[in-house]
C-alpha positions in Angstrom: 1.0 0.6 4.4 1.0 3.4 1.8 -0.3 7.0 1.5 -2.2 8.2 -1.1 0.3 11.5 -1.9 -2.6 13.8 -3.2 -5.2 12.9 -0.3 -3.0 11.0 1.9 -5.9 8.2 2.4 -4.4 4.6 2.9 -4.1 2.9 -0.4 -6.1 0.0 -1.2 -4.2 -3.1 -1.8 -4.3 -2.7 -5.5 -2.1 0.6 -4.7 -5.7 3.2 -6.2 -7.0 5.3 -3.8 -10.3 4.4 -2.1 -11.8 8.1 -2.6 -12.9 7.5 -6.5 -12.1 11.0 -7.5 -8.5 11.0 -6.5 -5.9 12.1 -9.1 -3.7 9.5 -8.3 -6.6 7.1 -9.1 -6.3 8.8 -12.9 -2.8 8.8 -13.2 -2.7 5.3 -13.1 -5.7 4.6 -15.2 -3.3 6.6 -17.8 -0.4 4.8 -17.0 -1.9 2.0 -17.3 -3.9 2.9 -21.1 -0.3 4.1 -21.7 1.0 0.4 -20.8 -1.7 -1.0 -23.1 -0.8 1.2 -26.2 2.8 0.2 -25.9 2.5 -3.5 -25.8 0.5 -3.3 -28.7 2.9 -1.2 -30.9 5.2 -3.5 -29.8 3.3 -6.9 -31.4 2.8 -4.3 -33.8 6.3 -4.1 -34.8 7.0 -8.3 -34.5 4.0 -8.6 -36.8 5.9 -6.7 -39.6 3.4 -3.2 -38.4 0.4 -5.2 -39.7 
C-alpha cells in the first residue's frame, strides 16, 4: 500500500491519486507526455530524423 506524498490518500492501483486534483496526479501525466516525446525522438533518430 502506497501514500500519495502531497495528500497522503492511498494510491490507486495504477499508482495516481484518487482525489483528481492532486499534483502528484500531474506530475505523472508530465512524466508520462515526457516519456511519449522521448520515444518518438528516438524513432525519430533510427528513421534518419525524418
Amino acid at each position: 500500500m502506497e501514500f500519495c506524498e502531497f495528500c497522503g490518500n492511498i494510491l490507486n492501483d495504477d499508482g495516481r491519486c484518487p482525489w483528481a486534483d492532486c499534483p502528484h496526479n500531474a506530475i505523472l501525466d508530465v512524466m508520462a507526455a515526457a516519456e511519449t516525446a522521448d520515444k518518438q525522438t528516438d524513432t525519430d533518430d533510427t528513421n534518419g530524423g525524418t
